[in-house]
C-alpha positions as CSV (number, residue, x, y, z in Angstrom):
1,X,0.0,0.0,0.0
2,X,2.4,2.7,-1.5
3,X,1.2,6.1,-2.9
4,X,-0.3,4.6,-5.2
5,X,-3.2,4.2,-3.3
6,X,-3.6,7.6,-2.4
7,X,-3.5,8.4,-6.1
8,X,-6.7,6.1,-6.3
9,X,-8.5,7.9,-3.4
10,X,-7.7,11.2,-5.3
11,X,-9.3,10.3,-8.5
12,X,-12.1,8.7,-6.5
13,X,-12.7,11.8,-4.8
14,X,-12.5,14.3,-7.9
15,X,-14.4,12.3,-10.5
16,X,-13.0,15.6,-12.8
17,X,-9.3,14.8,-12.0
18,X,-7.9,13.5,-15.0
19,X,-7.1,9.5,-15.1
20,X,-3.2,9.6,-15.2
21,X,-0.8,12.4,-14.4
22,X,1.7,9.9,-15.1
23,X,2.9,10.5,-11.3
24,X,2.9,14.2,-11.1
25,X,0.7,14.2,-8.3
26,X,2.5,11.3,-6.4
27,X,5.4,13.8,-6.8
28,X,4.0,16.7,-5.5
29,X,2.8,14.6,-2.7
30,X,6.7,13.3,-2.1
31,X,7.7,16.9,-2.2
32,X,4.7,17.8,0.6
33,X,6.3,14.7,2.6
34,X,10.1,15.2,1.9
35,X,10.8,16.8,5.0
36,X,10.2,15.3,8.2
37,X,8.6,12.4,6.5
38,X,6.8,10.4,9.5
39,X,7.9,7.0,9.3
40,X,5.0,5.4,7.7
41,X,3.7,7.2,4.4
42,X,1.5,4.6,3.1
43,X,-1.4,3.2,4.4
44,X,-1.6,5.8,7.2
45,X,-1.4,9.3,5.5
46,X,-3.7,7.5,3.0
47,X,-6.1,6.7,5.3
48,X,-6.2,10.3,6.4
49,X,-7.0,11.3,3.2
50,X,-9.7,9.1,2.4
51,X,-11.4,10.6,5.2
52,X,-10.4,13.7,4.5
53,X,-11.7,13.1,1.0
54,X,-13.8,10.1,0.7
55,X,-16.1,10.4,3.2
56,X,-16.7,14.5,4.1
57,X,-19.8,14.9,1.5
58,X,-22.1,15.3,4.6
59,X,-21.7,15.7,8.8
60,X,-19.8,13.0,9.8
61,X,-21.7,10.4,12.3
62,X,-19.3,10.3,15.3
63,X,-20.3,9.0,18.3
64,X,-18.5,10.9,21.1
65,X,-18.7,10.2,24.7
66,X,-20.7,7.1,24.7
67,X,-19.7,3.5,24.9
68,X,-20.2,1.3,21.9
69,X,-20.6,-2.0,23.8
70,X,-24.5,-2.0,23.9
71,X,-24.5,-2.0,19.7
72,X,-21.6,-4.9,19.6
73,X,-22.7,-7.7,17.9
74,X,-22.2,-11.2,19.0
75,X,-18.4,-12.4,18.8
76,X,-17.3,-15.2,17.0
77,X,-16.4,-18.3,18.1
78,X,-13.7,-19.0,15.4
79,X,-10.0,-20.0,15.3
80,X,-8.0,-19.8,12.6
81,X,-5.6,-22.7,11.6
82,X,-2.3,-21.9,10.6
83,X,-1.2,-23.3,7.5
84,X,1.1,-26.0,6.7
85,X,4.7,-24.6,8.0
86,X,6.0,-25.4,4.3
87,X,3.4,-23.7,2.6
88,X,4.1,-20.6,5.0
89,X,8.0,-20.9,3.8
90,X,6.8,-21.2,0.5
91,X,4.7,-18.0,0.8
92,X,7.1,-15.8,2.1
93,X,10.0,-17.0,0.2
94,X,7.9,-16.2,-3.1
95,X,6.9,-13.0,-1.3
96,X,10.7,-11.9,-1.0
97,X,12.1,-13.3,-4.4
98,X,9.3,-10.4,-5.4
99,X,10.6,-7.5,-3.8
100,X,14.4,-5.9,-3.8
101,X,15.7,-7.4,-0.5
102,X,17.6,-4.7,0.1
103,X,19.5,-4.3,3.4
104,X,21.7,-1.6,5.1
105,X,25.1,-4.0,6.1
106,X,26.1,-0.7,8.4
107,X,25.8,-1.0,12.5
108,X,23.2,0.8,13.8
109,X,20.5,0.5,11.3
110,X,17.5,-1.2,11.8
111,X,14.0,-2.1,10.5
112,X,10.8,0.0,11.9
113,X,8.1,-0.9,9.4
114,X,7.5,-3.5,6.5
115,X,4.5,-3.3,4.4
116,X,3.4,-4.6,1.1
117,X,5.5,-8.1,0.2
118,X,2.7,-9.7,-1.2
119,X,1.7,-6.8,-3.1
120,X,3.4,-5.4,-6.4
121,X,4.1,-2.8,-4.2
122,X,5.9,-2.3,-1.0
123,X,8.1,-0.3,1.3
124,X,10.6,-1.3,4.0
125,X,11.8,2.0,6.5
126,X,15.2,2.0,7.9
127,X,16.1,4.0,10.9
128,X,19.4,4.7,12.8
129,X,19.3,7.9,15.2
130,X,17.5,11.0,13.7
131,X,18.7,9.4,10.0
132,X,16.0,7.2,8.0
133,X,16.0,5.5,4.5
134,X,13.1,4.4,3.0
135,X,13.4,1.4,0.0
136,X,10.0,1.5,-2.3
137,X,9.5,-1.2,-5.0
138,X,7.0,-0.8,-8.1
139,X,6.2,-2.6,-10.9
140,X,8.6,-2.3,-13.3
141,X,5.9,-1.4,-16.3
142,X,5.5,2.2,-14.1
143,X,9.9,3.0,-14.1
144,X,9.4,5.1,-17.1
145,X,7.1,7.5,-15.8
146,X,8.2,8.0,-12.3
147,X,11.7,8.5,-14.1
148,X,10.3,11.4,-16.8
149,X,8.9,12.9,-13.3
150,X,12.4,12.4,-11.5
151,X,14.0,14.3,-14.1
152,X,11.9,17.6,-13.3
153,X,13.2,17.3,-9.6
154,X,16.6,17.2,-10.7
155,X,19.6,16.3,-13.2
156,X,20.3,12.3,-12.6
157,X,23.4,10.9,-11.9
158,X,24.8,7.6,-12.0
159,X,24.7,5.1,-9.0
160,X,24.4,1.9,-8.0
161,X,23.9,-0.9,-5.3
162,X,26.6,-3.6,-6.3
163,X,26.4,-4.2,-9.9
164,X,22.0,-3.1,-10.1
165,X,22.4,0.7,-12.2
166,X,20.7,3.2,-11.7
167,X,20.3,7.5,-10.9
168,X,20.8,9.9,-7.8
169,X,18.0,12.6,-7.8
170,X,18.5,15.6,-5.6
171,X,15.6,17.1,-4.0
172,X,17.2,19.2,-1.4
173,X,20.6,19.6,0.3
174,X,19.3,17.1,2.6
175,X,17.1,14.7,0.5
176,X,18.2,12.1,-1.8
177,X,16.7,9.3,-3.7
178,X,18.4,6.9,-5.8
179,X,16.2,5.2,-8.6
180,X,17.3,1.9,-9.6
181,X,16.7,0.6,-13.5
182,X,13.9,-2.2,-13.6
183,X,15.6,-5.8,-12.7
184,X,13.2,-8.9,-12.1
185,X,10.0,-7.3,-12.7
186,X,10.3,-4.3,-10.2
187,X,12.4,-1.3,-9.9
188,X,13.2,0.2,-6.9
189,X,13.6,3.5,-4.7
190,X,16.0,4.3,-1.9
191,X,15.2,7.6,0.0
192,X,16.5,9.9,2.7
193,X,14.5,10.5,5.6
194,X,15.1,12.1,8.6
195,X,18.3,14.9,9.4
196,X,21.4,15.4,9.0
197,X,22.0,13.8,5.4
198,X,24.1,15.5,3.0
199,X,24.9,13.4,-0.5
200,X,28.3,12.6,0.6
201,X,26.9,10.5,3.7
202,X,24.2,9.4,1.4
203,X,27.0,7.7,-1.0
204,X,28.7,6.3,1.6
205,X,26.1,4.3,3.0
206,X,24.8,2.8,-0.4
207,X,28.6,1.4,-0.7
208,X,26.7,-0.3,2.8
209,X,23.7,-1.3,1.0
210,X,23.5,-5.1,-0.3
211,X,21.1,-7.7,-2.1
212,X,20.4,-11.0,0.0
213,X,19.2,-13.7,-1.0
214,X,15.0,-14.4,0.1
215,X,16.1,-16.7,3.4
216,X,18.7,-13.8,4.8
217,X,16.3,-10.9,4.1
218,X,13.4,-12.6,5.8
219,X,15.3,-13.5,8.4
220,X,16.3,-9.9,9.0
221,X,12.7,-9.4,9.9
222,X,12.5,-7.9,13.8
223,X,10.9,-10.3,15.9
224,X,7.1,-8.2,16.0
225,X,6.8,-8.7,12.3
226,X,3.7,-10.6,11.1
227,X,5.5,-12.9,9.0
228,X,3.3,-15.7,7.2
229,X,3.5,-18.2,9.6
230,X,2.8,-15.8,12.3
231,X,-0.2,-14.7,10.5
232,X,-2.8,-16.6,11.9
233,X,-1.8,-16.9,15.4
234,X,-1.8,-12.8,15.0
235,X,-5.2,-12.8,12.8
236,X,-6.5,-14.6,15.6
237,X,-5.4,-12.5,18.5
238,X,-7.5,-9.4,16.6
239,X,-10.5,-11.5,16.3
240,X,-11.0,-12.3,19.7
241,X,-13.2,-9.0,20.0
242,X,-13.9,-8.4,16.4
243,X,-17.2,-10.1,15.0
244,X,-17.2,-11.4,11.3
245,X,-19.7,-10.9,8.8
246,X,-21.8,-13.9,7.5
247,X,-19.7,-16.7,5.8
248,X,-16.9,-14.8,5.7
249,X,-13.5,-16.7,4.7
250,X,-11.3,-16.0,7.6
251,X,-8.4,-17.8,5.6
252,X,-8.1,-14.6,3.5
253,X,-6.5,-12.8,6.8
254,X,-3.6,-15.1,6.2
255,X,-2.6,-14.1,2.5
256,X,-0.5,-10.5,3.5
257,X,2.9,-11.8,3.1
258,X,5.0,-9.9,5.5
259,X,3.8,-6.7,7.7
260,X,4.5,-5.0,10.5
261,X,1.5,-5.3,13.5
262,X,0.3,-2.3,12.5
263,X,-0.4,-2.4,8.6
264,X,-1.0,-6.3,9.6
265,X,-4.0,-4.8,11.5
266,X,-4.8,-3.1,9.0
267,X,-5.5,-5.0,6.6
268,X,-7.4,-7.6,8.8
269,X,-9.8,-4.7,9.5
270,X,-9.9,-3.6,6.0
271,X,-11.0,-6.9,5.0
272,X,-13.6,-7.7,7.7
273,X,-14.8,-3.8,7.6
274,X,-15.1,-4.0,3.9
275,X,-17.2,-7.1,4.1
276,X,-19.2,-5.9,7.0
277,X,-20.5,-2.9,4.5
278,X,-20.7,-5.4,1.5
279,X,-23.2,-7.4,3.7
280,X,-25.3,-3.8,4.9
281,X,-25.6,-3.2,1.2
282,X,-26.9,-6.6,0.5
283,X,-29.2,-6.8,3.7
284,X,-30.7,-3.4,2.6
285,X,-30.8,-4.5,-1.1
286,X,-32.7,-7.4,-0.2
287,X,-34.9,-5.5,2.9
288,X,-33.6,-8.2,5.5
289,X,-34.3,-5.4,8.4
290,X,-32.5,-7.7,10.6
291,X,-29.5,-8.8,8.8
292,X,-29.2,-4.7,7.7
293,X,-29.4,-3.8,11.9
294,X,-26.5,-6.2,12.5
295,X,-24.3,-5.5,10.0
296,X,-24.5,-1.8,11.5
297,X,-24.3,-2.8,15.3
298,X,-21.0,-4.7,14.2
299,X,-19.9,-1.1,12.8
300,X,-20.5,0.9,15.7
301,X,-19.2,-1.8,17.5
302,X,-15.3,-1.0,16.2
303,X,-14.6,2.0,18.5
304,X,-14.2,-1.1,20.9
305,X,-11.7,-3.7,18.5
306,X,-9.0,-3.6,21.0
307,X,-6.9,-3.4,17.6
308,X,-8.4,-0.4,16.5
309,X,-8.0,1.5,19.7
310,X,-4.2,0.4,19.7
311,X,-3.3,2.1,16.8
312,X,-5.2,5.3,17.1
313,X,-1.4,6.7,18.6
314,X,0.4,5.1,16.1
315,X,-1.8,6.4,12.6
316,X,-4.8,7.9,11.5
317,X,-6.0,4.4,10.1
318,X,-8.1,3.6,13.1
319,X,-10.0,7.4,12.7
320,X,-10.3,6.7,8.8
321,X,-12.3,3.4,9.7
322,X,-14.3,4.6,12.1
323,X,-15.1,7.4,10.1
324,X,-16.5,5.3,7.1
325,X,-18.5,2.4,9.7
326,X,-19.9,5.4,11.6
327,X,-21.7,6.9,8.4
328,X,-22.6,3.3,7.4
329,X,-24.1,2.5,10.7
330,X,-25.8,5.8,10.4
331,X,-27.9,4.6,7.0
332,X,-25.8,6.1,4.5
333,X,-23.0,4.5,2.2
334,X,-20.0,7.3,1.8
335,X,-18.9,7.9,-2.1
336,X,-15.7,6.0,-2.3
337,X,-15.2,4.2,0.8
338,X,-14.0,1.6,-1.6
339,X,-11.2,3.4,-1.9
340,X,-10.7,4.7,1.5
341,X,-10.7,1.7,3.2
342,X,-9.0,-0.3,0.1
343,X,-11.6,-2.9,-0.8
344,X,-10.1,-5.1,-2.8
């Protein structure tokens, strides 16, 4: 969950915004964030946005001050199995063949936040002191147009991480990215974060940059990391207060590849919030009163997921949900909640 996604909560809130800017506007959004980027710039900030965007055609339906545990619907008595301990390997070792598997060899660095490895797109943050580095991947299909935008930013310069080319952009005395040419389906994007970088530190630390093989990065992993065969112990662990809409396929919680808890959470309550909504519709649809009252007493019932009220300190994700299941439980579907809470 990149900036990509933002971009498709921007078109979904502008239905006069023009299909493809060809990444201008994920650029001007990387120039908003270049300084003091907070360490999570994906699913978080995006969420933000969705509500900002998404969901403020009308008074938002808070409910302030009261307790939600009157309209919680009944738990679920469920347990997820975890898969087969090869087929979790197998799953993650796919997941990571996928992405750059970049690491930082230097002392002192270490990973804060993973997201994405089952998707095309993904991140990985770095941190050591009041310096970050953020690695992006993409597709590789999209390297010629965030390049023809990189070249407005600055004049390129060669670089590279071992023998993978690629170009130094300059965005400030203190912010650099290095772009590197498509390889194995993806290209990717090492940036600056943090103080105190000039470009003669930033070269000296991608000599300190290296490609692992799938095993070594995913065993670089800090021990909180949702990897795939923690998945379901951790899908579990969210579920103990959350209730599940109708014949819903709680084996789909376990198909994230690698996340930290937070964007693990995440997506568990994208998933069961999207299918929550996805029932209302269908309950109202078909004028099952009572099917349509549960779906929205499961809603209102989120201000109390214990992992929703975690992360409220952490992101805006938790606020972005409750924003959306608060105008659902209150009769209405937003325009493009699709978007804002990525229903997939």
């Amino acid at each position: 969950m990149t900036d990509d996604r933002l971009d498709r909560v921007l078109r979904a809130a502008d239905p006069y915004r023009p299909a493809d800017l060809h990444g201008a506007d994920q650029e001007l959004l990387e120039e908003i964030m270049s300084f003091e980027r907070p360490p999570r710039r994906f699913l978080v900030p995006m969420a933000t946005a969705a509500a900002v965007l998404a969901v403020v055609a009308g008074t938002a339906v808070f409910v302030h001050g009261r307790s939600t545990t009157d309209y919680a619907a009944p738990l679920p008595h469920i347990s997820i199995s975890a898969p087969n301990a090869a087929d979790s390997v197998a799953f993650a070792l796919k997941a990571a063949e996928e992405n750059p598997r970049l690491l930082i060899g230097e002392p002192g660095w270490k990973i804060t936040s993973v997201y994405g490895f089952a998707d095309e797109n993904g991140d990985i943050f770095f941190a050591n002191g009041d310096r970050s580095m953020n690695i992006t991947w993409y597709p590789a299909k999209e390297y010629d147009g965030y390049y023809q935008d990189r070249l407005g930013v600055s004049k390129p310069q060669p670089a590279a991480i071992g023998d993978w080319q690629g170009d130094v952009f300059t965005y400030s005395a203190s912010d650099f990215a290095l772009m590197l040419k498509p390889r194995d389906g993806m290209f990717a994007e090492l940036r600056t974060g943090g103080k105190n970088w000039t470009r003669a530190t930033f070269d000296a630390l991608l000599t300190k940059v290296e490609r692992v093989d799938a095993k070594t990065f995913l065993a670089a992993m800090p021990p909180e990391v949702v990897t795939p065969d923690k998945a379901a112990e951790a899908a579990n662990k969210i579920l103990a207060d959350v209730p599940l809409p109708p014949d819903f396929d709680a084996d789909t919680l376990l198909t994230f590849g690698t996340n930290d808890p937070y964007q693990f959470g995440a997506e568990v309550t994208s998933k069961i919030g999207c299918a929550w909504i996805a029932e209302y519709q269908r309950a109202d649809k078909a004028g099952d009163k009572a099917a349509r009252t549960k779906a929205q007493q499961a809603l209102r019932s989120s201000h109390n997921w214990k992992v929703l009220k975690s992360m409220v300190d952490e992101g805006d994700w938790a606020e972005a949900f409750w924003e959306v299941a608060d105008k659902v439980a209150g009769g209405k579907i937003p325009q493009g909640y699709r978007e804002s809470l990525d229903c997939r």
